[in-house]
C-alpha positions as CSV (number, residue, x, y, z in Angstrom):
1,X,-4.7,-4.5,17.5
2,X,-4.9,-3.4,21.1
3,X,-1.3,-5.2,21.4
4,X,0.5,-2.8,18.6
5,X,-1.8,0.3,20.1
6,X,-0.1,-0.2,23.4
7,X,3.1,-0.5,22.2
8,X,3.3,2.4,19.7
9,X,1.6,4.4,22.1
10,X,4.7,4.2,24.1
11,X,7.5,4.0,21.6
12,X,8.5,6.1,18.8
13,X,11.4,3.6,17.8
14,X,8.7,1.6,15.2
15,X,7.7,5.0,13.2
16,X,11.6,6.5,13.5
17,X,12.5,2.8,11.5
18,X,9.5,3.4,8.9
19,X,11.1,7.0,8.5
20,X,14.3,5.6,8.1
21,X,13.0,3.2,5.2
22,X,11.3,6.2,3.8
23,X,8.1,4.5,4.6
24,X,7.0,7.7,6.4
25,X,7.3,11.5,5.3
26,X,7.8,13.8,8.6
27,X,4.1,15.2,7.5
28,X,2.8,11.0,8.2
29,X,4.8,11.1,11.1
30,X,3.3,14.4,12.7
31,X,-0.2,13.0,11.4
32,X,0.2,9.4,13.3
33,X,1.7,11.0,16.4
34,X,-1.3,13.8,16.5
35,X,-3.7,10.7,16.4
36,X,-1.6,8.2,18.9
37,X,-1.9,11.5,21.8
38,X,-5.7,11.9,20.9
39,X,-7.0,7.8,20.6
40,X,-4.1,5.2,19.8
41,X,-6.8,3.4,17.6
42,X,-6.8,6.5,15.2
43,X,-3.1,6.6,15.5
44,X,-2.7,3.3,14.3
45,X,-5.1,3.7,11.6
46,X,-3.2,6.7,10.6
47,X,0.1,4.7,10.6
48,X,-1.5,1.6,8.8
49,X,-3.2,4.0,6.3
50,X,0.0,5.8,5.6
51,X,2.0,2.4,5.2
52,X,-0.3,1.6,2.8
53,X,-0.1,4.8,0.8
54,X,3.6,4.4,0.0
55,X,4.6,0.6,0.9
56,X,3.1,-0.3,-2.3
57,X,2.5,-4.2,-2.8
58,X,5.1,-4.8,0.0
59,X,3.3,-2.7,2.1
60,X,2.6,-5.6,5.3
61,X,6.3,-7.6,4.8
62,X,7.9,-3.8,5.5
63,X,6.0,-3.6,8.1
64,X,6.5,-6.6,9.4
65,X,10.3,-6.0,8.9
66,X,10.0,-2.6,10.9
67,X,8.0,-4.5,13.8
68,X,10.8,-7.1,14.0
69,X,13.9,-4.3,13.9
70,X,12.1,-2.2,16.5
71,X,11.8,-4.6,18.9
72,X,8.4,-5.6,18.4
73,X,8.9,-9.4,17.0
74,X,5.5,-10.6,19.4
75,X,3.1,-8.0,17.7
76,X,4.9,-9.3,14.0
77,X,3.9,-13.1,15.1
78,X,0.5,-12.2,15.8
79,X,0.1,-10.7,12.8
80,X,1.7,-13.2,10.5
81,X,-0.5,-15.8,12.2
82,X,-3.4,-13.8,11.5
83,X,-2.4,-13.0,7.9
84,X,-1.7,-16.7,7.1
85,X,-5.3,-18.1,9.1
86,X,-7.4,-15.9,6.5
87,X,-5.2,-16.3,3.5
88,X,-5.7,-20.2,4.6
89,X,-9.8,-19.1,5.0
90,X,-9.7,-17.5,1.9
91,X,-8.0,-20.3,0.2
92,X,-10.9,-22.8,1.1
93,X,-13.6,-21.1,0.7
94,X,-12.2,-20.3,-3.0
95,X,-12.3,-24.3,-3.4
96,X,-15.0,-24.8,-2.5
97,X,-17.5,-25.7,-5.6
98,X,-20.1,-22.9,-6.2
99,X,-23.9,-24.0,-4.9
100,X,-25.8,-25.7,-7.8
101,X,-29.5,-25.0,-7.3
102,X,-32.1,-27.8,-9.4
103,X,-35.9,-27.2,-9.1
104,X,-37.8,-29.6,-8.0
105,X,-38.8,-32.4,-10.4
């Protein structure tokens, strides 16, 4: 997180793309970049919160293709590896068998 705060903070070239795939309205972006000058944090949960209001179900693989085509392919890893350790997480603990409880005999 403190990765993609950085590096928004400094570049407008990641929101311009999610304009471009109509991902943001020029309302969002006015929003984010209100938030980004205030607290980057807020800005990027403004920008996440706004990706998630119109990406739809595809909502983190756009983003992920906007990271990537801005120039921001190291921030895109982490987050794939993060996305795919607690879809992994999640997977497991789904398999694992629900905890029987007996009384005592």
């Amino acid at each position: 997180m403190e990765d993609l705060c950085q590096e928004l903070k400094k570049s407008d070239v990641l929101i311009t793309n999610m304009f471009s795939r109509h991902i943001f309205n020029a309302d969002d972006i006015d929003m984010i970049e209100k938030q980004l000058e205030k607290n980057p944090r807020q800005g990027i949960k403004e920008a996440l919160k706004c990706l998630m209001a119109s990406g739809g179900v595809n909502a983190f693989d756009v983003f992920i293709d906007c990271l990537n085509k801005s120039g921001f392919a190291h921030v895109a890893e982490k987050l794939q590896i993060d996305r795919k350790e607690r879809t992994e997480a999640m997977n497991v603990e789904a398999k694992l068998p629900d905890a029987v409880t007996t009384p005592p005999s």
